[in-house]
C-alpha positions in Angstrom: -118.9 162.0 -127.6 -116.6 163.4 -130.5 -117.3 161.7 -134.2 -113.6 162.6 -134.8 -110.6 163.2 -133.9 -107.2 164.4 -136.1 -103.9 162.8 -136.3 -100.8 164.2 -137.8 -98.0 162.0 -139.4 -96.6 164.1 -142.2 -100.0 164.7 -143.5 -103.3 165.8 -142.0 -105.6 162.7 -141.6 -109.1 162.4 -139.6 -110.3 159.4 -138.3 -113.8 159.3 -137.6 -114.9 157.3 -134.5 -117.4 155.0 -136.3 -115.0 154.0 -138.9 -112.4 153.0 -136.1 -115.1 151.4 -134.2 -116.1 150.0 -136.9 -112.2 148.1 -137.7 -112.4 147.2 -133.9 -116.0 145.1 -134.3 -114.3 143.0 -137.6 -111.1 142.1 -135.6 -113.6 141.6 -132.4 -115.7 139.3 -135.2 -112.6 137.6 -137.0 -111.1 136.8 -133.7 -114.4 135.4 -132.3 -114.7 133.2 -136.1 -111.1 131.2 -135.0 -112.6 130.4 -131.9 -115.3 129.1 -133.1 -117.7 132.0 -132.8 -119.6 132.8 -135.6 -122.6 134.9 -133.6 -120.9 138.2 -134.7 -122.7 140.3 -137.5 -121.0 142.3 -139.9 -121.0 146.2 -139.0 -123.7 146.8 -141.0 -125.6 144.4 -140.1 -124.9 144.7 -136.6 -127.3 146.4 -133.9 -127.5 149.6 -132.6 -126.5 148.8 -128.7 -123.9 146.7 -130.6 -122.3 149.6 -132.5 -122.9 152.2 -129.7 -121.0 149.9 -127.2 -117.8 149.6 -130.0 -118.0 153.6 -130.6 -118.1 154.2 -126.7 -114.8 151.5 -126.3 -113.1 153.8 -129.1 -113.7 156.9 -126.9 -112.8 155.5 -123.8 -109.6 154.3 -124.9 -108.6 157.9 -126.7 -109.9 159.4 -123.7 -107.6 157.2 -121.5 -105.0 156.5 -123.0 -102.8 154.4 -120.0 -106.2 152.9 -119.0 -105.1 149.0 -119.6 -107.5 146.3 -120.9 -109.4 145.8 -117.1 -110.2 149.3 -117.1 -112.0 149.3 -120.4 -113.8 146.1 -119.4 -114.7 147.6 -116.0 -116.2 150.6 -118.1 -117.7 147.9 -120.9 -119.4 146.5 -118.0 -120.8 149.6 -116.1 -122.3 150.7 -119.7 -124.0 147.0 -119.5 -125.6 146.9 -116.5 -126.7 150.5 -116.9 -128.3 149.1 -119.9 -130.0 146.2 -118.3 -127.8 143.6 -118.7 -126.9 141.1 -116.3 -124.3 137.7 -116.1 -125.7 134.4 -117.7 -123.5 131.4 -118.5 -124.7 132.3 -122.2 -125.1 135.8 -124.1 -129.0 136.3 -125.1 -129.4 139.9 -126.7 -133.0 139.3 -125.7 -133.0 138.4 -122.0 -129.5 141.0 -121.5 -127.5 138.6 -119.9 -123.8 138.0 -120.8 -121.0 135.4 -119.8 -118.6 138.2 -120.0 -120.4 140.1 -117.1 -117.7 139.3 -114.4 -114.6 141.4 -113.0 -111.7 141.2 -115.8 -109.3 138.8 -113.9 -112.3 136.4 -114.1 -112.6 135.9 -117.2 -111.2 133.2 -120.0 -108.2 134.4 -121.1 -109.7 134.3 -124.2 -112.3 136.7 -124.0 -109.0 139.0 -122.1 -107.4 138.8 -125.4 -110.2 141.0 -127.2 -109.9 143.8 -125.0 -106.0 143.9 -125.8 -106.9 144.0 -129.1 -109.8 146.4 -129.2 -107.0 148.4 -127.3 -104.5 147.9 -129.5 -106.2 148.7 -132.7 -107.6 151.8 -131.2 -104.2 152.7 -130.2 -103.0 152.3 -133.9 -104.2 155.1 -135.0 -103.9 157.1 -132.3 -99.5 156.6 -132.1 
């Protein structure tokens, strides 16, 4: 996986991966918080598999860019299972299960929303 990538608009300007995965976790975070959610870290406070999985969205969408939101969740939930992760009605970072651990179309639309905006931050600053 690439750490960076350039971007051109009048000036030369590198976004590093982590920093843009990091801008995706805090909207992720605030998003869960009006929900109701407060289980989400900070960045730096947030786990490595936690990180890793933000960082390896990022890359997915600049690697595919027409990729819509199911496709990143399909791929969100192969890196899962390879992981060890399997569905439970509740996430536990401990056991590895997730409520989020079902084909796209099956989930709240709620938890849809944050892959259309993980997608469309990423896609920010790659326009």
């Amino acid at each position: 996986m690439s750490n960076s990538f350039t971007i051109t608009k009048g000036s030369n300007v590198t976004y590093e991966i982590d920093d843009i995965a990091a801008i995706c976790h805090s909207v992720n975070k605030a998003y869960c918080e009006a929900l109701g959610d407060f289980s989400q870290p900070d960045w730096d406070d947030a786990p490595d598999w936690q990180r890793e999985s933000a960082r390896a969205g990022v890359q997915f969408v600049l690697d595919n860019p027409d990729a819509g939101p199911s496709a990143q969740h399909d791929t969100w939930m192969a890196l899962k299972i390879a992981d060890g992760w399997t569905y439970g009605p509740t996430k536990d970072t401990e056991a590895k299960t997730h409520p989020c651990l079902v084909p796209f179309d099956q989930l709240p639309k709620e938890q849809q929303v944050k892959d259309f905006l993980f997608r469309g931050v990423v896609r920010g600053f790659d326009q």
